[in-house]
C-alpha positions, 0 to 999 in steps of 0.5 A: 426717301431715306435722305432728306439733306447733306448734314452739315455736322453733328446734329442731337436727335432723339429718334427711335434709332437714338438709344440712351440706354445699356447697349444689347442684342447679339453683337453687344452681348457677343462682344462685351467682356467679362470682368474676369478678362479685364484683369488677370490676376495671380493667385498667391497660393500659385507662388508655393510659399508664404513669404519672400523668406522662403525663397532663393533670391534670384542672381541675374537676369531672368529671360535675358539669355539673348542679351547675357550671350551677347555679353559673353562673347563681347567679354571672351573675345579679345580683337579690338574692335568687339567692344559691346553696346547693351541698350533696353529699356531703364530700370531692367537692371542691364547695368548691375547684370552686365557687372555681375558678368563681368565680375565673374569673368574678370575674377579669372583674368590677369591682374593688369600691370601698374603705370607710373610717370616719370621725368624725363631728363633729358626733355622735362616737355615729355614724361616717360610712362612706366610699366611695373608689376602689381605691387611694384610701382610705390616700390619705385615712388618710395625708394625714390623718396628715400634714396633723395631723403638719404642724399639729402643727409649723407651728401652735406656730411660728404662735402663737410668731411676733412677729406673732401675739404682738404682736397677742395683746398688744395684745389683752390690754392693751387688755381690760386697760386698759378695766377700769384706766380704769374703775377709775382714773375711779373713783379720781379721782372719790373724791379728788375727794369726799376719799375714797381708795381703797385696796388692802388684804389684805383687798380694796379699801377707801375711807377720808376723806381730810384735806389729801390724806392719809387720815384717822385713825379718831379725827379721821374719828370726832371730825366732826360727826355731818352731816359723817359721815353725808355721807361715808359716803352718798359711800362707799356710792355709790362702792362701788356703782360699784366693785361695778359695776366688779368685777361687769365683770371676768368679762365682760370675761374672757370678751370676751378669751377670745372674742376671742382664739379669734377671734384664733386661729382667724384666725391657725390658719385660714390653716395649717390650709387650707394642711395641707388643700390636698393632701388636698382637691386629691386627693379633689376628685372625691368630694364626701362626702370634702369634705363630711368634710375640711370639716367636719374642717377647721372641727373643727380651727380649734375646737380649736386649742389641740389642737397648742399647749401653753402653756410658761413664759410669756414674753410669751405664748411657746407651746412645741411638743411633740414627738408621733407624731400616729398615736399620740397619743390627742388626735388620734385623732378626726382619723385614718381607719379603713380597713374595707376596702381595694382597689387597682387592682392587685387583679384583679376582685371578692373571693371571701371563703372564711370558716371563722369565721362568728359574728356579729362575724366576719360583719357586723362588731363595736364594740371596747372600751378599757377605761382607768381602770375603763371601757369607751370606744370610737370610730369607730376601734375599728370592725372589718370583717366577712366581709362588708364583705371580700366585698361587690361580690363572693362569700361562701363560708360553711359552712352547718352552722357558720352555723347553730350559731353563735348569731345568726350566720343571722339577721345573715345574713339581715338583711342581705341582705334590707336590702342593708346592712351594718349593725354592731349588737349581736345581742341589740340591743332585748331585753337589760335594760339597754343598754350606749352604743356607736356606730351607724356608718353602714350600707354598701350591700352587693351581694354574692353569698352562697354556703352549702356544706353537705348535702343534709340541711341544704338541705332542713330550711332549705327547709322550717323558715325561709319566709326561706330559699327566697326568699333561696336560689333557686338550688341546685347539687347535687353527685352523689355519683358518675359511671358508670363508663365508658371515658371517665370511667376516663381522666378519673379517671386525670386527676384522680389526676394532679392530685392528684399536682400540688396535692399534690406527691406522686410520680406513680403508676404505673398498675396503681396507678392501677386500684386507685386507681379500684377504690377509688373504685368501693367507696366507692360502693358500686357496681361501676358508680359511681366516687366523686367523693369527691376527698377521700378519694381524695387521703388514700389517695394521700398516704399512699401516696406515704408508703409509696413514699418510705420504701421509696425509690420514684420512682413509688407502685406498686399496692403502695403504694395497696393498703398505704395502704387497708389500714392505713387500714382496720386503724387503725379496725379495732378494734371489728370486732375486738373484734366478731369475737372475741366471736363467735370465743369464742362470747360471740355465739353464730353457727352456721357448719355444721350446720342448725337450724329457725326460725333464720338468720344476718342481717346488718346493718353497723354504722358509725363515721365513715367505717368500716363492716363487717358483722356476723351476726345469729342471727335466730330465729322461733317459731310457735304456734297463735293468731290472726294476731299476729306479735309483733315483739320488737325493737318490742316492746322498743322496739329497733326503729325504724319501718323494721323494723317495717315489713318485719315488717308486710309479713312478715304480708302475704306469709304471708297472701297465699301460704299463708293464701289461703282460711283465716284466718291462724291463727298467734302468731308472734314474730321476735328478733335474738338478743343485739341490745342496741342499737337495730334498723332498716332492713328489710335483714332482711326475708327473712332472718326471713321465711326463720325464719318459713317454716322454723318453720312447714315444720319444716324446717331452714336452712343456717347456713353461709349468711348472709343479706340482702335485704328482701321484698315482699309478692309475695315478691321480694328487693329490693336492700339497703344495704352489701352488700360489708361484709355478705359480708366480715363473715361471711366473717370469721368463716367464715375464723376457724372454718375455710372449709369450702366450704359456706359462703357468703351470699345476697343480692338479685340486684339486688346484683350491680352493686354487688359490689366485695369484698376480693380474699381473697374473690374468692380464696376464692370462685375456690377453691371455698371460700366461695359468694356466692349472688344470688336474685331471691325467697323461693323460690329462697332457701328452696332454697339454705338448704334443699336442697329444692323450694321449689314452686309451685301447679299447676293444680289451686292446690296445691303439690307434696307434697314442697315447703317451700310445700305444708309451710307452707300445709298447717301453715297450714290445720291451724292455723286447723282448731284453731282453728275446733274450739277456738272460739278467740276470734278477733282482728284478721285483716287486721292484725298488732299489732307495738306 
């Protein structure tokens, strides 16, 4: 009979079913492609010009009209919440078209007002915020400057003037002569009652007096003791009244003071509204401007004696000091910070593209000084975020530098919600101690925001922040690619002279073209599909240009772009190298020829950046009798991600359903990747095991100069799989390394075929005959390009043809679950397959 024992493994055979040579017959010949299929190329005449200098560069976008919609109507509506999110791909040039939009519909806007901070006199903790008119606000900060650089002249002059010393004079003598009346009344009081009043070192003293001289101590002490006690009661009288006099002198210090302020602000009044008129004149249409210009006008008739510093006195002389106002600290309250500045020359709303988005940078920050072991700060150490620079128009920010800069979202948030612009420490309200800053003004905002960054982000914000769908309604997605059609291959030649133009690049000839949009149609990985990875695209084109002006070319040639992409390709090729000698040295051991059964070469693509390249696989199968478990090792050793395991369940399902229809599925299986030390997902492999599997069971062995790829199923057909190109040009790699035979070649989905764009060494190959790529649509027609033999189907009678792989399998099958039954194996779950 058939079967002979349960193979525990793959098992080298040499039998008659063990071929070694170029796989043939029907299937083989049905499914192997032609080179014509393996890469579409462009045929440069179909471009209609000999250069890129013949064409209009493109503006735009090409293919985007979903994406450029949604920016429009992002743009056009005004609510508050319409703010926009464009997400795709990198290096398709979403950015530079969102600004070439918002350009144009920017150029047809308003010019937004200009924001300046102001002191606030009465609290200096809170600045006033200004709004002017474009091209008002260094009106203010300038006529402030040179109303205090007038003050700074005219007021010491003022105070130096014989009218204004004359009445300071007469001020001060007549406090003065209140005070020496009182005391000289006194004085004749006291020598009226023979008392003197005399001034010593000590202070003011009162002696008896004799025939109007004073007294000596021995005559005033030879008196009788009445006469004493009388002139000692007049003293003490008299010096209650002089206490009374002294106790005046503060007061009467401070009436002058007063009235000398008075006298001040009268005199300084009169200049300080004369340095004011111009200014005042100017902004007489803003009423907060006079609302501040008067308040700064009362500031400085208080604080005269800011402009005056007093010299040798001479008659009250005052001299003037020679300062730059702009630079001089005590007039620092009287300047203007201009946030922001607009002038009617600008042509409509700003776009702000801001690459710096933390918190200061976005909303705006408080400066410090640090002077004599302090930190100090004012209205004029106030600085404008992205924000304030684009209110009344659009904010360009990266999404993925917003969210990795702490606090920087939420500001965001903040203040779009409020609709102001609010300068405040982040951790206002939770930090253990506050330090005292200022809390200016907050500005009304009305700005358009938009967040650049992928799909991934979007989505994961969509679903994380219940603030983000309510603030970012509209979404603009960029495609990652365009259908390649006649049309669109001009329109690409356009968009490579545009290239050509922003880069000021040598223009391209046209076969360089072609292979410029060949290009495009690999990093899509689909024959059909051109790129908008403008980026990309624009670095092989300036290196290109590169490689033309050293071999002093007018034009980049086909030469240069084929150049370009391949030391591109070389300079990360290292660890495709180092991978490839591993297996050249049979460190990794990969079979090239030669048959084996329970073993295939899988392939999967590992990728660094934007570098892939495939690498093979041995993958092998072992099979026993047991009860229905096909051991997922890589799961197992939890190598393997959930994808993978997924395609291994559905192995289990596809066995089940094909050969295991009216008995128990009476198998222990088990899969590996040999020599996988990293981890292992996707369900790329799918067939490929089942291929190991299926060859286990038949004991029949498989083609290893045949890689494969391709899920399945559970009926059984080949489904399409990712990176397709670098998987064939993987192993063709290591074939050509070893020698290309002819019999060797990879398998892969049918479905594949339209996304075919391999190196031209192996179009070569395979035209030559020398390495075969084969496209299948089911395992059936797999198992016969690896084995060489039918793979059968049921007849009429339900069985397969004795001489097919299927009536191999299904018959090892029934054998097992025969055992079973006759060993009164225990069974286990049959309708699931353990793979944890």
């Amino acid at each position: 009979m058939f079967f002979k024992r349960p193979t525990s493994g793959p098992t080298e055979v040499t039998t008659p079913g063990a071929p070694s040579t170029r796989p043939s017959g029907p299937t083989a010949d049905r499914t192997r492609l032609d080179a014509a299929d393996l890469r579409l190329t462009v045929d440069p005449a179909t471009l209609g010009v000999l250069s890129s200098a013949e064409l209009e560069p493109a503006t735009g976008l090409i293919g985007q009209q979903r994406a450029l919609k949604a920016i429009e109507l992002a743009a056009s509506i005004r609510q508050r919440d319409f703010h926009l999110f464009v997400m795709g791909p990198s290096a398709t040039g979403k950015r530079t078209a969102v600004k070439e939009y918002l350009a144009r519909k920017a150029a047809s806007e308003p010019v937004p007002p200009s924001w300046v901070y102001v002191n606030n006199f009465d609290d200096p903790s809170a600045p006033r915020a200004l709004s002017l008119p474009p091209g008002r606000c260094e009106m203010l900060a300038n006529g402030m400057l040179a109303a205090i650089a007038e003050l700074r002249t005219s007021l010491p002059a003022l105070f130096e003037s014989d009218d204004y010393q004359s009445r300071h004079r007469a001020l001060t003598e007549a406090i003065r002569s209140r005070q020496e009346q009182a005391f000289e009344a006194l004085t004749e009081r006291a020598r009226s009652q023979s008392i003197a009043v005399v001034q010593t070192p000590t202070g003011i003293a009162m002696a008896p007096l004799s025939d109007g001289k004073v007294m000596k101590p021995e005559d005033f002490q030879s008196l009788p003791d009445a006469e004493r006690k009388a002139f000692e009661a007049r003293v003490e009288q008299l010096q209650s009244e002089l206490g009374e006099i002294i106790q005046q002198a503060p007061r009467v210090q401070k009436e002058m003071r007063a009235r000398l302020q008075e006298l001040n602000e009268e005199v300084a009044s009169l200049a300080i509204h004369q340095a004011l008129d111009d200014v005042v004149a100017a902004f007489s249409d803003l009423p907060d401007v006079l609302t501040y210009l008067e308040a700064a006008r009362r500031d400085l008739v208080r604080n005269v004696g800011l402009f005056i510093i007093p010299g040798e006195e001479e008659d009250g002389a005052l001299v003037a000091q020679s300062v730059d106002v702009s630079r001089d600290d005590r007039f620092r309250r009287y300047r203007v910070n201009v946030i922001v500045s607009r002038n009617p020359s600008d042509k409509g709303a700003p776009i702000v593209d801001d690459l710096n988005v933390g918190h200061g940078h976005l909303v705006g920050r408080v400066e410090f000084i640090a002077r004599m072991g302090a930190l100090i700060t004012d209205f004029l150490l106030i600085r404008p975020g992205s924000l304030h620079r684009a209110n009344g128009g659009y904010l360009l920010l990266d999404a993925a530098k917003l969210l990795t800069t702490p606090f920087a979202y939420e500001s965001l948030k903040r203040a779009l919600r409020r609709r102001e612009i609010r300068i405040e420490s982040p951790n206002e309200g939770q930090a253990p101690t506050s330090t005292q800053t200022l809390e200016p003004d907050p500005i009304p905002l009305d700005v358009k925001v938009v967040l650049v960054g992928d799909r991934q982000i979007y989505y994961a914000l969509n679903d994380l922040d219940p603030d983000f769908p309510g603030l970012f309604k509209v979404q603009a997605d960029f495609d990652d690619s365009i259908d390649r059609t006649d049309g669109s291959l001009r329109e690409y030649a356009r968009i490579i002279a545009s290239i050509v133009r922003t880069h000021e690049l040598r223009h391209v000839e046209a076969a360089g073209m072609a292979r410029l949009i060949e290009r495009s149609a690999r990093m899509a990985d689909d024959n059909r599909k051109l790129s908008l990875q403008v980026g990309r695209l624009a670095d092989i084109l300036r290196e290109a240009d590169y490689y033309a002006m050293r071999a002093g070319r007018e034009l980049i040639t086909e030469g240069d772009v084929v150049l370009a992409v391949s030391e591109q390709e070389h300079r990360a090729d290292r660890i495709r190298e180092r991978s490839e000698e591993m297996v050249r040295r049979d460190i990794v051991m990969i079979d090239t020829d030669g048959a084996r059964i329970g073993q295939v070469n899988g392939l999967s693509v590992l990728s660094f950046g934007n570098i892939s390249f495939g690498k093979p696989t041995r993958i092998t199968a072992s099979v026993r009798l047991g009860s229905g478990r096909v051991t997922d090792i890589e799961r197992e050793a939890l190598l393997g991600g959930p994808l993978h395991s997924k395609g291994v369940m559905i192995l289990w399902g596809v066995l089940a359903s094909r050969y295991a229809i009216d008995v128990p599925l009476s198998i222990a299986a088990s899969l590996v990747f040999e020599q996988s030390y990293g981890g292992v997902d996707g369900d790329s492999a799918s067939s490929t095991e089942l291929y190991a599997l299926i060859s286990a069971l038949a004991e029949v062995p498989l083609r290893q100069s045949i890689a494969v790829t391709g899920s399945v199923n559970q009926l059984g057909e080949v489904q399409a799989i990712g990176g397709a190109n670098e998987k064939i040009e993987g192993f063709f790699d290591i074939c050509r390394a070893r020698g290309l035979t002819g019999a060797q070649g990879v398998m892969i989905p049918r479905a594949n075929i339209q996304h075919l764009m391999l190196r031209q060494d192996i179009v070569a190959a395979a035209n030559a005959g020398q390495f075969s790529i084969y496209a299948v649509s089911s395992i059936d027609e797999g198992i016969e390009i690896l084995t060489g033999l039918p793979a059968g189907e049921r007849g009429e009678d339900g069985r397969f043809p004795r001489d097919s792989v299927n009536y191999r399998v299904e018959r090892k099958l029934r054998l097992f679950a025969k055992l079973r039954r006759e060993f009164n194996l225990k069974d286990g779950p049959e309708e699931a397959m353990s793979t944890s």
